[in-house]
C-alpha positions in Angstrom: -47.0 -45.3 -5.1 -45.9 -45.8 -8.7 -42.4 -44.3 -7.7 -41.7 -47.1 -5.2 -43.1 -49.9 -7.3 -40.5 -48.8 -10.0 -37.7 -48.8 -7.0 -38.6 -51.9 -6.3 -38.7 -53.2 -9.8 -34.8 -51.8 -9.9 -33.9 -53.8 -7.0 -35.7 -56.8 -8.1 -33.1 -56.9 -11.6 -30.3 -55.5 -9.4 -27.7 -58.9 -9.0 -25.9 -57.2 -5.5 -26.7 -54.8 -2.7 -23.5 -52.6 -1.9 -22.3 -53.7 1.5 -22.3 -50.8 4.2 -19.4 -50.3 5.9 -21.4 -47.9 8.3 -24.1 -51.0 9.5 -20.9 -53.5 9.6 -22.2 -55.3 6.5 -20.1 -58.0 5.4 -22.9 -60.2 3.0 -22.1 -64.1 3.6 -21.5 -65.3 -0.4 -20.8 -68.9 0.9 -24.1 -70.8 -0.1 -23.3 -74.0 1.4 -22.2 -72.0 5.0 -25.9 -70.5 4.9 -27.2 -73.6 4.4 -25.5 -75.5 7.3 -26.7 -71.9 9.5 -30.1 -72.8 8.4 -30.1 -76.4 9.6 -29.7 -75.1 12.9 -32.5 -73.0 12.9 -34.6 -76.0 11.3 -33.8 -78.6 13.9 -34.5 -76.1 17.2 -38.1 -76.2 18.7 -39.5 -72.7 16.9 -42.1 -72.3 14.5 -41.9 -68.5 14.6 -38.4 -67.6 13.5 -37.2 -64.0 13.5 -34.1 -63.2 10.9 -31.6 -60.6 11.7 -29.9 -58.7 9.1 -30.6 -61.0 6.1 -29.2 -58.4 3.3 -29.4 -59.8 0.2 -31.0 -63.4 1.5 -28.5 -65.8 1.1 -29.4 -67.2 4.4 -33.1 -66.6 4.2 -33.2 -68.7 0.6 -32.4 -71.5 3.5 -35.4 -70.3 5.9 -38.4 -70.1 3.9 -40.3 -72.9 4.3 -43.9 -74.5 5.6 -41.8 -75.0 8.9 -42.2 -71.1 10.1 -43.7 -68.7 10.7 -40.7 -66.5 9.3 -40.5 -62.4 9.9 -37.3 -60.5 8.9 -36.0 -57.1 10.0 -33.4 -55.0 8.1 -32.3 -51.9 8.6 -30.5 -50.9 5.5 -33.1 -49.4 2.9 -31.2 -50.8 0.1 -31.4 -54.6 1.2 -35.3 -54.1 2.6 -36.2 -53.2 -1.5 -34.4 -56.1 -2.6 -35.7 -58.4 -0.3 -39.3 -57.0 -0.6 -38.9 -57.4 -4.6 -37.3 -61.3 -4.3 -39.1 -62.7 -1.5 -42.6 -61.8 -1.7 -44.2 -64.2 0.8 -41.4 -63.0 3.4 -42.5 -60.2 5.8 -39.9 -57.3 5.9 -39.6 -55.1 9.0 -37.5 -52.1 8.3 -35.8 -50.9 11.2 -33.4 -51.4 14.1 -33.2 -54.7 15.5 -32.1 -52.8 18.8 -35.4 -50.4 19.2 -37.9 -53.6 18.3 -41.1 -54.5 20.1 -40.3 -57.8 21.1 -43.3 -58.5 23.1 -45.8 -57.8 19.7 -43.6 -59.0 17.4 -45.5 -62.8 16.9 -48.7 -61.5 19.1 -47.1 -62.5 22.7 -45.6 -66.2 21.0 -41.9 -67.3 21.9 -39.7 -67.2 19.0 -36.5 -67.8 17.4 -33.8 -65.7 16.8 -31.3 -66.7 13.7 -29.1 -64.1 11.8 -25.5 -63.2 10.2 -25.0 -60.4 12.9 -23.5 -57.3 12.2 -20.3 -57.2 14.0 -20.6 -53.5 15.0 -24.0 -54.5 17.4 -23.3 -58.2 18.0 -22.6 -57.9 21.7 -25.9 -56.0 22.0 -28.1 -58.0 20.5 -27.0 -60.8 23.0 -27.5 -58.2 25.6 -31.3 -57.4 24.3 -31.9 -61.6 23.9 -30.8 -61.7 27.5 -33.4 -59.1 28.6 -36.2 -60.7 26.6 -35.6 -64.6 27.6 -38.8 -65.5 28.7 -40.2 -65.1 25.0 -36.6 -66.4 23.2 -36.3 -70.1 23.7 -33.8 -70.4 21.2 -30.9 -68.4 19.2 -29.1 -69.2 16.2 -26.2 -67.4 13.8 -22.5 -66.0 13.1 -20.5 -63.3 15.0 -17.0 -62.4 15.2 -15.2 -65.6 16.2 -13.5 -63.4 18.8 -16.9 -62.7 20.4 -18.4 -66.3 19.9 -15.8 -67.8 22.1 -16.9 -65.3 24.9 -20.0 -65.8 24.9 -19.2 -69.3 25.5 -16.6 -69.0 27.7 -16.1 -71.2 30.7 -14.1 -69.2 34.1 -10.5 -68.9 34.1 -10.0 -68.2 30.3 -9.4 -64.9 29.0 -12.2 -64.7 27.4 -14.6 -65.2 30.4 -16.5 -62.1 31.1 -19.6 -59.9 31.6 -21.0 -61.6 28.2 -20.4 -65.5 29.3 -21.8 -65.2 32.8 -24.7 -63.0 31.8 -25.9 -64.9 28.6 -25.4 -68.7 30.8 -27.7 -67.3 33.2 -30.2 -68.1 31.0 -29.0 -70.6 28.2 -26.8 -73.2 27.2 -24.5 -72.2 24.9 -22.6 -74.5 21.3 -20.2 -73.2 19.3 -21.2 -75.0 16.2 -18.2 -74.3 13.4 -16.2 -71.8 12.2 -16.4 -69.6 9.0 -13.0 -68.4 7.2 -13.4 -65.2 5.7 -13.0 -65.3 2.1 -16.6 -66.5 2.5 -17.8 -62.9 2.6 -18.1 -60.2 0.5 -16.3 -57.5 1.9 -13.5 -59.7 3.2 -13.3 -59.4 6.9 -10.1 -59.2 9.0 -11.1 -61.9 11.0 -12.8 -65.3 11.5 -16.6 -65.7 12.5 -18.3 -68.2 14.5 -21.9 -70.0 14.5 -23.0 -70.6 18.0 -26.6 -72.0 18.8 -27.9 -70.7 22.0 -30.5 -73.4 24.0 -32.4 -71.5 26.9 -32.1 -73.5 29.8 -35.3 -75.3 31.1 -34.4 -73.7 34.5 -32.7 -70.3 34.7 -29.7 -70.4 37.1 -30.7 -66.8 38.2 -34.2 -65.9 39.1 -35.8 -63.1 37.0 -36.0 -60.4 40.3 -32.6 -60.8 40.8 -31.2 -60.5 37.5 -30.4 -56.9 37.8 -28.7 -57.0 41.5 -27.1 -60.1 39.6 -26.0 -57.9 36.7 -25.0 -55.0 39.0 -22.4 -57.1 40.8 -21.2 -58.9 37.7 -20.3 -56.0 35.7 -18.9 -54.5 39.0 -16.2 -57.4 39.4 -15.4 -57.7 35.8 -14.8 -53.8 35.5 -11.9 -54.6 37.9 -10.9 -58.4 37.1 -7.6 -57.9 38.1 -8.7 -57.3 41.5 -9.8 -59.5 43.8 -13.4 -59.4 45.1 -13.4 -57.7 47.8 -11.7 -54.7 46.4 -14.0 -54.9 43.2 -17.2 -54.8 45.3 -16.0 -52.7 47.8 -18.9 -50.0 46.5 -21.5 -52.6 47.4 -20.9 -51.8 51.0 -21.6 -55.3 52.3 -21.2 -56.1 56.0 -17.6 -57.0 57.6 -18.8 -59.9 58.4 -19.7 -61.2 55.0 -16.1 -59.7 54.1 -14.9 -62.8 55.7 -16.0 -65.0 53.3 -13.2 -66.6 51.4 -15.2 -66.1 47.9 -14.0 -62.6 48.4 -10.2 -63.5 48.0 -10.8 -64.8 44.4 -11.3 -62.8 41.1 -14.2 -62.8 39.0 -13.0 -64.6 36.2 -12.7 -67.4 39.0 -16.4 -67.9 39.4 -19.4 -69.4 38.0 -22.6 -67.9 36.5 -23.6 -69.9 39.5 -21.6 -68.6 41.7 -22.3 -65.1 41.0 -25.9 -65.8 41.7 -25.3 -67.2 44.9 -22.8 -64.1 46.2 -26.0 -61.7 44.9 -28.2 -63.6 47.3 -25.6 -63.4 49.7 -25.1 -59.8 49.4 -28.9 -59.4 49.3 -29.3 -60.7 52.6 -26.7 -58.9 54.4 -27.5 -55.5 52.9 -31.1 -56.2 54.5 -29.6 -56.8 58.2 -27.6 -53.6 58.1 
């Protein structure tokens, strides 16, 4: 016991944590960027607020107050002593945001999510948000700029994909501002983004079909180049369905909507053959 009180007494006087390039750790030093992240979280609908990643707290100085419920998890030793020794009143979950119980985490109560995101698991964190809707009204935070805009993206771009259509299933999605890079300490190679995430009041795909939904999404983008009805061709879907003229476009051509209503369409075929 008296050897991690006099750890944490180190960290406590300690005026850094050492960025890990192995966790993507690139510490936001920019006090007046945290802030403006925090005012996001602060004008959503969540008292129970979930931090990811908050290393050495710059953003978390922003989030403590009588307005949450606030819970942080960290996965780097080094920033969970630190963060234990300078915010007392905070609780600290060590561990990896990617293997947490999201159903126990505020006893069964919806909650936000708000974080500087390691760049390394961005993607999948969106990915684990998706799955876990229902109790996630509301997401807040920075990624790659890069992978921002895709999660944003509307069809036809470039940058329209598995992670747009999936993730506007279920919300509405802002890109909010943009943060230049000598506002981090390591520098980064590129620019990030802040997006705010709004679940929808009514999901565009319901929650039994999501993973036919998912199936047939990651199917067509796997082959975007091709048109549908080469990309799907594993699907096995009747001949006469094949007739549809949906089936002549690409995926990059249709809507989260869309994709929900060619899975229902699928659906029903599949069931008459």
């Amino acid at each position: 016991m008296y050897f991690y009180q006099l750890l944490e007494s180190i960290f406590a006087q300690m005026s850094f944590v050492r960025p890990k390039k192995s966790l993507g750790q690139h510490f936001l030093t920019n006090k007046s960027v945290a802030q403006r992240i925090a005012a996001l979280a602060h004008n959503s609908p969540c008292k129970n607020l979930l931090e990811v990643g908050p290393g050495m707290g710059i953003l978390t100085n922003f989030l403590i107050s009588d307005s949450f419920y606030l819970k942080a998890i960290e996965l780097d030793r080094e920033s969970v002593q630190y963060l234990r020794a300078n915010f007392r009143e905070l609780t600290v979950i060590e561990g990896d945001f990617l293997k947490l119980d999201f159903n126990t985490l505020f006893e069964g109560e919806e909650y936000g999510i708000i974080g500087n995101y390691p760049y390394n698991i961005s993607t999948q964190i969106v990915f684990k948000i998706i799955e876990h809707q229902h109790l996630i009204p509301w997401m807040g935070g920075m990624f790659q700029r890069e992978v921002a805009l895709r999660i944003g993206a509307k069809p036809g771009g470039k940058d329209y994909g598995i992670l747009s259509v999936l993730t506007q299933l279920f919300y509405r999605v802002t890109y909010e501002f943009t943060v230049e890079p000598g506002n981090f300490n390591p520098v980064p190679k590129v620019r990030s983004g802040v997006i705010t995430l709004q679940r929808l009041e009514t999901p565009l795909c319901p929650e039994g079909l999501f993973p036919r939904v998912r199936e047939i999404v990651k199917a067509a983008f796997n082959q975007r180049r091709k048109t549908l009805r080469n990309a799907l061709k594993m699907l096995n879907y009747s001949m006469e369905l094949g007739e549809n003229p949906i089936f002549e476009r690409r995926a990059e051509q249709l809507s989260p909507e869309d994709f929900v209503k060619l899975t229902k369409a699928l659906s029903i075929a599949n069931q008459k053959t």
